[in-house]
C-alpha positions in Angstrom: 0.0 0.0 0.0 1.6 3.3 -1.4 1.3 6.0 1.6 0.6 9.8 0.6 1.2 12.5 2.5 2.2 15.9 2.4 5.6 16.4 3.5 6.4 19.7 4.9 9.8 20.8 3.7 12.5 22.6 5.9 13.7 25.5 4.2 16.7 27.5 5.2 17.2 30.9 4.7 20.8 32.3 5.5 19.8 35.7 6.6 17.2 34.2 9.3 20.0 32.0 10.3 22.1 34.8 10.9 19.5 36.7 12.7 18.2 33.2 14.9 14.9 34.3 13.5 12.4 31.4 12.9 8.8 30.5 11.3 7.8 31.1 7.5 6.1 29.2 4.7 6.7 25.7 5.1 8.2 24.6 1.6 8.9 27.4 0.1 11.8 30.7 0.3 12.9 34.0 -0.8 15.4 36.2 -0.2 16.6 39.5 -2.1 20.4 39.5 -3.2 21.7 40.8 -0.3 19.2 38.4 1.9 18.0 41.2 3.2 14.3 41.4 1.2 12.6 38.6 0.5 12.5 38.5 -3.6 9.5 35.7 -3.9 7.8 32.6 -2.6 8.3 29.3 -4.6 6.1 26.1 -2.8 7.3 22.8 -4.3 5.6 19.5 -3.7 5.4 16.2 -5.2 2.3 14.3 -6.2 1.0 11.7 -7.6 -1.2 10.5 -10.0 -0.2 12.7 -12.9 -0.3 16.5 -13.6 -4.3 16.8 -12.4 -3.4 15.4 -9.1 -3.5 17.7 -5.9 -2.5 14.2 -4.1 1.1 14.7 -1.9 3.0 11.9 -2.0 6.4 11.2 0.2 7.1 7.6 -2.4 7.3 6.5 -5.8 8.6 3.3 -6.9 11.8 2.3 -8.8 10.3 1.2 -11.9 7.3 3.5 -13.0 6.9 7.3 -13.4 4.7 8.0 -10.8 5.5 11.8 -9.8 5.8 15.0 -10.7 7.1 18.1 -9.0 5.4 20.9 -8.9 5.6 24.7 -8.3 3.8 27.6 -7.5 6.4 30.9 -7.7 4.8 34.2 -6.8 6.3 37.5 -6.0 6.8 39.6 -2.7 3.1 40.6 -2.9 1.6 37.1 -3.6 1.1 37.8 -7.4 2.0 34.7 -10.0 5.6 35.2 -11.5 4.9 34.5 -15.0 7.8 32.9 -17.6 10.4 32.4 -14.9 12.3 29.7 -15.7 12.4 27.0 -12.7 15.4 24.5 -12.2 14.9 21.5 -10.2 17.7 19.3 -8.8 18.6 16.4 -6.1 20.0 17.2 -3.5 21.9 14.2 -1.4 22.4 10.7 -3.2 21.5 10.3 -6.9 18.6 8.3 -6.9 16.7 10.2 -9.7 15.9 11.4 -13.2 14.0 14.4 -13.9 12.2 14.7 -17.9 12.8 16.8 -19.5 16.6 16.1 -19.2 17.1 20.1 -19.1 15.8 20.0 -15.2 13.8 23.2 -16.2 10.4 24.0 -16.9 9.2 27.7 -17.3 6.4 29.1 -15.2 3.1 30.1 -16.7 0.6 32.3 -16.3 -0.4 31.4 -12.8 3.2 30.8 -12.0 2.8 27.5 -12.0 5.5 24.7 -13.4 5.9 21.3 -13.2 8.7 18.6 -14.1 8.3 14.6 -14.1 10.0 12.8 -11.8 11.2 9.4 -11.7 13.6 6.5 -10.3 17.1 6.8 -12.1 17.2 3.0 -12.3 15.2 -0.2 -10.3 17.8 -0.5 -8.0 17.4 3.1 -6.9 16.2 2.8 -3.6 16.6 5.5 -0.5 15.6 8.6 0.5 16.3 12.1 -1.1 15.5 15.7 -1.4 13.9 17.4 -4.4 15.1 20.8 -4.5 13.1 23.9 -7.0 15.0 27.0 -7.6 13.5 30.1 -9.4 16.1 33.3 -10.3 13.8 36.4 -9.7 14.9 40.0 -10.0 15.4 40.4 -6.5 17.1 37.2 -5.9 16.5 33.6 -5.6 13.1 31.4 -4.4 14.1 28.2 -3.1 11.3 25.4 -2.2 12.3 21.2 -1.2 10.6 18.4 -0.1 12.0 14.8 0.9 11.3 11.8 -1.1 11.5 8.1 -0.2 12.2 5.8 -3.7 11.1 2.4 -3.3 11.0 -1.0 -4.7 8.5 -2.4 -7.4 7.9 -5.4 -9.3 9.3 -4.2 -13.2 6.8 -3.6 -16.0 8.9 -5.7 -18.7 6.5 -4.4 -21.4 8.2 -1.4 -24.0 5.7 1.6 -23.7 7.0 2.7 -27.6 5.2 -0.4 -28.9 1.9 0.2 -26.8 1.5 4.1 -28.1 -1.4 3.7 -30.6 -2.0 7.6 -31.0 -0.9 10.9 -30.5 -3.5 13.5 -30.1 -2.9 17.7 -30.0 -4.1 18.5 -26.5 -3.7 22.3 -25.9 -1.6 25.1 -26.5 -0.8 28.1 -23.6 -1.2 31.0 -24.5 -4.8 29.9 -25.1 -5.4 32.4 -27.7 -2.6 30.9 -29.8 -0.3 33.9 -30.2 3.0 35.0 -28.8 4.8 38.4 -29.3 7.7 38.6 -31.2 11.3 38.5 -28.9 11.9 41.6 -26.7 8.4 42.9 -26.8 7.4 40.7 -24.1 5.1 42.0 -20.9 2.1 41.9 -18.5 -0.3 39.3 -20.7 2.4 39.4 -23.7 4.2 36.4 -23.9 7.2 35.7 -25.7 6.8 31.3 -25.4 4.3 28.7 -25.8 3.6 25.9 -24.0 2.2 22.5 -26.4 0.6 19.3 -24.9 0.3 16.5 -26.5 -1.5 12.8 -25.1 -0.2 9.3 -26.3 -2.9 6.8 -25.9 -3.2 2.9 -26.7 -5.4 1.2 -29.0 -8.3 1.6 -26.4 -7.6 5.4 -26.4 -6.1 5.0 -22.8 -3.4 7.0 -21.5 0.7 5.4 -22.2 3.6 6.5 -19.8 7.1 6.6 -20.5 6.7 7.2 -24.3 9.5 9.0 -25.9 7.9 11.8 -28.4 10.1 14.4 -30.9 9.5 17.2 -31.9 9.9 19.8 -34.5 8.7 22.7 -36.0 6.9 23.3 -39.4 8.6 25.9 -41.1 11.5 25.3 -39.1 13.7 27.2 -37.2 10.6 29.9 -37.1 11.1 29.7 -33.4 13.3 28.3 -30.6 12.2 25.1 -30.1 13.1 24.8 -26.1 12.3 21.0 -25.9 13.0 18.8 -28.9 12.0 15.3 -26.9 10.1 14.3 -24.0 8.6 11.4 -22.3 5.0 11.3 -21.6 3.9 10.8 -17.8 1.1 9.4 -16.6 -1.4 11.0 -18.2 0.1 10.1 -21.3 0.9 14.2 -22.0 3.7 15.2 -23.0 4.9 18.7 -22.9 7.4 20.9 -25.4 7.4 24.3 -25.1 9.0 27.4 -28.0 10.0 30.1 -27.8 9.8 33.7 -30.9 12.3 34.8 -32.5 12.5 38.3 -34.2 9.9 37.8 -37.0 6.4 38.0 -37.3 5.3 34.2 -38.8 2.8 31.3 -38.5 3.9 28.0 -37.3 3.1 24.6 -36.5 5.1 22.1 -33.9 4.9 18.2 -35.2 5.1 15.9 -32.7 6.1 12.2 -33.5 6.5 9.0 -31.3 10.3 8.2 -31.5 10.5 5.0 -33.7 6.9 4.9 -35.1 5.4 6.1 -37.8 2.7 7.7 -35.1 2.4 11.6 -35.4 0.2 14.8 -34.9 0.8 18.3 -35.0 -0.6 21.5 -33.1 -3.0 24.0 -34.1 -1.2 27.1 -36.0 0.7 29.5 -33.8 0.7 33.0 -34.6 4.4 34.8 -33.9 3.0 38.8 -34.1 3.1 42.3 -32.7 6.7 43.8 -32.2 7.3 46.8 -29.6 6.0 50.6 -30.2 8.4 52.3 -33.2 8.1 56.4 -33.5 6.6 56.4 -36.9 3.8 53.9 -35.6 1.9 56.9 -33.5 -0.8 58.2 -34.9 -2.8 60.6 -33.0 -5.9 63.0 -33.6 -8.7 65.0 -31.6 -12.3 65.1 -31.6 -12.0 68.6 -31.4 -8.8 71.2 -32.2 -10.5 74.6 -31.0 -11.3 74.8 -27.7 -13.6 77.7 -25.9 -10.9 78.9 -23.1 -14.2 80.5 -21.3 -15.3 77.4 -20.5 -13.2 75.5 -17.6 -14.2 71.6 -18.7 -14.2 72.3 -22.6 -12.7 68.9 -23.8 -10.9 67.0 -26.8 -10.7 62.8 -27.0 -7.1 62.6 -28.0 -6.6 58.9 -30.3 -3.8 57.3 -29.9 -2.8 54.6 -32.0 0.4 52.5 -32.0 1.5 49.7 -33.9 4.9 48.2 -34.3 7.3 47.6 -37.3 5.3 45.5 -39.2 2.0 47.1 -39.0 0.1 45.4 -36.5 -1.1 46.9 -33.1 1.0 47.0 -30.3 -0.3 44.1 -27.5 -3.0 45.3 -25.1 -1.4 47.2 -21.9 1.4 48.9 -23.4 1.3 52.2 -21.3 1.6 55.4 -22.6 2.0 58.3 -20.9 0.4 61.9 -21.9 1.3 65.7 -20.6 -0.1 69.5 -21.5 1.6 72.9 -21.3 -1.7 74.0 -20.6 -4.8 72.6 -19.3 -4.9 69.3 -17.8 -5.0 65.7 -19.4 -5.2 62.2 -18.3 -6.6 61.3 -15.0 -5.5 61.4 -11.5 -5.3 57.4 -11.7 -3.4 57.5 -14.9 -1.7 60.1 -16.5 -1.7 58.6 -19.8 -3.4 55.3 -21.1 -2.9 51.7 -21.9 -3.5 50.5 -24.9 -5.6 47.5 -26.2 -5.8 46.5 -29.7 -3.2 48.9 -30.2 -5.0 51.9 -29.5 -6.0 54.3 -26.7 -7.4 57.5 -25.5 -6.8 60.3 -23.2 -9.2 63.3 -22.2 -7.4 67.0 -22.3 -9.9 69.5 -20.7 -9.4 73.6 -20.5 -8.8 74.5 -16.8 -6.2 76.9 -15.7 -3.1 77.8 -17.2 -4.8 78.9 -20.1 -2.9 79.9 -22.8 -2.9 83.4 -24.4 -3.9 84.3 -28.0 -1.4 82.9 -29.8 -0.1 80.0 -27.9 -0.7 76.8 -28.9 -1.5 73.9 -26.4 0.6 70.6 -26.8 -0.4 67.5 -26.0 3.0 65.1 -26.0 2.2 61.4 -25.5 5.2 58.8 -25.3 6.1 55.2 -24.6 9.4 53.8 -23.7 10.3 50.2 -25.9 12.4 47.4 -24.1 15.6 49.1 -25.3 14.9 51.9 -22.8 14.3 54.3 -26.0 11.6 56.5 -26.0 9.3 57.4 -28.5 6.5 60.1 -28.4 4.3 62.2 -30.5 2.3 65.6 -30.3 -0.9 67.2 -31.4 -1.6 70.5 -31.3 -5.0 71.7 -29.9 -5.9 76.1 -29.8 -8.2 77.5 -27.1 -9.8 81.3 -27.5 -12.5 83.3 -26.3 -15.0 85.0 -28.0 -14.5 88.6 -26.6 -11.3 88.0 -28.5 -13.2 87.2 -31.8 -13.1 90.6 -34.9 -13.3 90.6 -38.4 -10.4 91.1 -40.7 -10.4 92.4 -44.5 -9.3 90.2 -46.9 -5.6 90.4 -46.5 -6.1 89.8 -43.0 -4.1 93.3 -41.9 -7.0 95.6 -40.6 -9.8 94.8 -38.7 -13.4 95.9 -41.3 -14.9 98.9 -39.4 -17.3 99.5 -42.6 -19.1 96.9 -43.8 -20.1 98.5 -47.2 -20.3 96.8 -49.7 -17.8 97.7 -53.1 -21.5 97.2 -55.1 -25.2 96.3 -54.9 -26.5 94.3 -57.7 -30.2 95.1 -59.7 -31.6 93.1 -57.1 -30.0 95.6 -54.2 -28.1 92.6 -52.8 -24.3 92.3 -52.4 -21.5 90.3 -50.5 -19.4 91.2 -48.4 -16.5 89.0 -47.0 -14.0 88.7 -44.3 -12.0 86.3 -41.9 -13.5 86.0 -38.6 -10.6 84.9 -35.7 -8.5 86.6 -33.4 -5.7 89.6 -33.3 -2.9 87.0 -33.9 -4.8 85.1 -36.5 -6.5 82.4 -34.0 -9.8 81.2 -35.2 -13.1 81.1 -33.0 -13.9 77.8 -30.6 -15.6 74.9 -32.0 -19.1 75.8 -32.4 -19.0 79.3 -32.7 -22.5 81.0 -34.2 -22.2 84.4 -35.9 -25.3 86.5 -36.2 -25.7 89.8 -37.8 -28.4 91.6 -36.3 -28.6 95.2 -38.5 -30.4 97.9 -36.8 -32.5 99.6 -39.9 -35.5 97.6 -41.4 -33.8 98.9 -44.5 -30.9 95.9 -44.5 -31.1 92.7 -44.1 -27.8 90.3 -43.5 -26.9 86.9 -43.7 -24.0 84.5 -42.7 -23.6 82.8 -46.3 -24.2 78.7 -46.0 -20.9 76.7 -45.6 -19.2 79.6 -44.2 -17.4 79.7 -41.5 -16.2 76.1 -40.4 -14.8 76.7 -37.2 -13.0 73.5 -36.0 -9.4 71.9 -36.9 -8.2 75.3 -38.3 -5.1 76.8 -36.7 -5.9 80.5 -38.0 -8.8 82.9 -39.0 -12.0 81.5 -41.1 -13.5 83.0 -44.1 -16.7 83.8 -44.3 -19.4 85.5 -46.6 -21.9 87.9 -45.4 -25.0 88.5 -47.7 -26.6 92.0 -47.8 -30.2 92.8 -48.9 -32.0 96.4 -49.1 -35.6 96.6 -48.8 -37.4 100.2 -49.3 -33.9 102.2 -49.8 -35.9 105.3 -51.1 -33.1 107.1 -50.0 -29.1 106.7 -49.9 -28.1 106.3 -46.1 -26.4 104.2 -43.4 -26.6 102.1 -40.1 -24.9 100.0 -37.8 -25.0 96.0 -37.6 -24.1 94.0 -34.7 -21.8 91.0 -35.1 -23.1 88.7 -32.4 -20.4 85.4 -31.4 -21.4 83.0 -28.9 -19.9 79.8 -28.2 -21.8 78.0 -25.4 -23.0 80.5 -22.4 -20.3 83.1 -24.0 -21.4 85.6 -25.7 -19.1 89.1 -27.5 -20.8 91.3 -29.7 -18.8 94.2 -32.1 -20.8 96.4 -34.1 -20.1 97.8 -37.7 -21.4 100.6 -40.2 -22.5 99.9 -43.5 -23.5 102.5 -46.1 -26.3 102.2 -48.7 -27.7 103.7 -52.0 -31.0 104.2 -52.8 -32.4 101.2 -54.5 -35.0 99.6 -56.3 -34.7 96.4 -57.3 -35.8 95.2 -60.6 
């Protein structure tokens, strides 16, 4: 009868030797490089029953893969450590032989790794230690447990010549991509983990089968584990890793010695890091009403890498104004996802004066350390700022008579509404001329002005019509502007003939 237990290991730490401190996490350690910080948890244990089991076990037998170690690494604050690369060892006598042959496994998304574990030969009996080491930034996370190897009755029977079948199992990341080498990150991985299960001719599980592998094109990406043995689930378990180019690829997997293969679904090898000429950014509105504190613009980011593709979800980007504010007080900037992103700027105080444009500068840093940014310009006036100019935009029109009245006792006047250094009117602006004689009647000409993404004064046509001009004479018209609750009014004189229209 096989007894299962958990077996608590004893972990040593130097620097709580040195301190005669005591206590901590039975079976797993951390310490920073100078053992002064702990730099993670790792918690090995053995089980049982294959890579679904929970089971501890302090025993396996001499002749049959009947363990696997695994780990569960996570970092200072109890968060998975993702892609870390895990290498198990025995510690004491030899007594036995870890698969893949590497004695590594890399963690994955829940930090978890695992290794089989197995007698080194059937007359490999005793007691030893499994020992799990993880390298973190901080330092190293040690975890061990003690393992008793004992004897078995030998299965004389070749598991190569049982395997029947090899079927494509599943492939981590589940959404079957990876991100090209260096461009790696939170959810952005840069490796792939690939199991496959060898079953009989009863479509049972077969242990101990020796599978190859290889990948379709090839060298497309690292393969990490060209063989492996299956364990007793019958999975086996290759992993790759991208290289520098985006690509589609396949990983074959073939029982060593029979003409038994399968192959994976298609991999995807895509999205490179941020490059400068890959931002792309634009506003949902360029001229902003400096009256009103909240007046806003959705600035667009988009970012995609060398090839073309967006940029992996979470890439941060940060955004800043010279005046105004942007972002949010949680986030400065953005992240991005689908390769795109969007900050808020809003007018508050420092405004800046006519004249001054406001620059919004968003940037991202790549693994290199370089950083790449872009700007867009956004302009914010008032109304009470607002005159017309003539047509060479030098004086400001004090007199708007028209040069001419046709035989119907119309005529057109135009001009270029904006500021005294050549700013155009906020978004939205309405212009109404409001004569004070009966005698004229004026209209803002359709189409004119447009008064958004323009970085100077607009054009516009007024339209003047007499009605009973018995006699030549003059008045005054009112230029009304208002741009939300702001309101600026200048007024203008315009002369007239008598006319009768035809």
């Amino acid at each position: 009868m096989r007894v299962a237990k958990f077996l608590t290991a004893v972990i040593f730490v130097s620097q709580l030797m040195a301190c005669g401190g005591g206590g901590g996490d039975p079976g797993s350690s951390g310490s920073g490089t100078d053992g002064s910080a702990q730099a993670g948890v790792l918690t090995l244990k053995i089980v049982s029953g294959g890579s679904d089991s929970t089971t501890a076990t302090y025993s396996i037998t001499a002749s049959e893969k009947t363990a696997r170690a695994k780990v569960l690494l996570t970092d200072r604050s109890g968060s998975p450590v993702a892609n870390s690369i895990v290498t198990f060892e025995e510690s004491g006598v030899s007594l036995l032989k870890f698969s893949p042959e590497s004695k590594t496994a890399l963690t994955n998304k829940n930090g978890e790794a695992e290794i089989d574990v197995e007698a080194l030969s059937t007359t490999s009996i005793g007691a030893t230690t499994v020992v799990a080491t993880a390298v973190l930034e901080k330092g190293e996370a040690k975890g061990s447990q003690n393992l008793a190897v004992t004897s078995a009755v030998v299965i004389g029977v070749d598991p190569q010549t049982v395997a029947s079948a090899l079927n494509f199992v599943s492939v981590d990341p589940s959404d079957k991509s990876i991100v090209i080498a260096g461009s790696g990150g939170n959810s952005r991985s840069e490796s792939a983990i690939l199991k496959f299960k060898v079953v009989d001719k009863n479509g049972d599980p077969v242990k101990d089968v020796l599978v190859d592998f290889s990948v379709v094109p090839s060298d497309a990406v690292k393969l990490n584990i060209s063989s492996a043995k299956s364990n007793n689930d019958g999975v086996v378990t290759t992993s790759v890793s991208s290289k520098s180019t985006p690509t589609a690829v396949i990983i074959r997997a073939s029982v060593n010695g029979r003409d038994i293969f399968s192959q994976s679904d298609q991999l995807t090898v895509t999205t490179g890091v941020a490059v400068a000429r890959g931002f792309d950014l634009s506003a949902s509105k360029f001229n902003l009403n400096t009256d009103l504190s909240g007046d806003n613009s959705t600035i667009r980011i988009g970012v995609i890498d060398v090839n073309g593709n967006p940029v992996s979800d979470g890439v941060p980007v940060i955004s800043t104004a010279d005046f105004g504010r942007v972002g949010t007080s949680g986030r400065g900037g953005c992240t991005t996802s689908n390769g795109i992103c969007n900050v808020e700027y809003q007018i508050q105080n420092p405004r800046p004066a006519d004249g001054q444009l406001i620059n919004v500068t968003v940037s991202t840093q790549v693994g290199s350390g370089l950083q790449i940014s872009d700007s867009i310009q956004l302009t914010a006036t008032s109304v009470s700022w607002l005159d017309l100019y003539n047509d060479m935009q030098t004086d400001i029109i004090t007199d708007l008579s028209p040069i001419s009245w046709d035989v119907k006792c119309k005529a057109t006047v135009t001009g270029f509404i904006g500021t005294n250094n050549r700013f155009p009117a906020p978004a939205g602006t309405t212009i109404e001329l409001q004569p004070v004689s009966d005698i004229v009647t004026a209209t803002v000409r359709s189409g004119s002005p447009t008064l958004d993404k323009a970085f100077s004064r607009t054009r516009v046509a007024f339209q003047f019509e007499l009605k009973d001009a018995v006699a030549a004479g003059s008045t005054q018209i009112e230029l009304k502007f208002t741009a939300g609750n702001s309101v600026s009014s200048v007024f203008k004189t315009i002369s007239y003939p008598a006319c009768d229209p035809v």
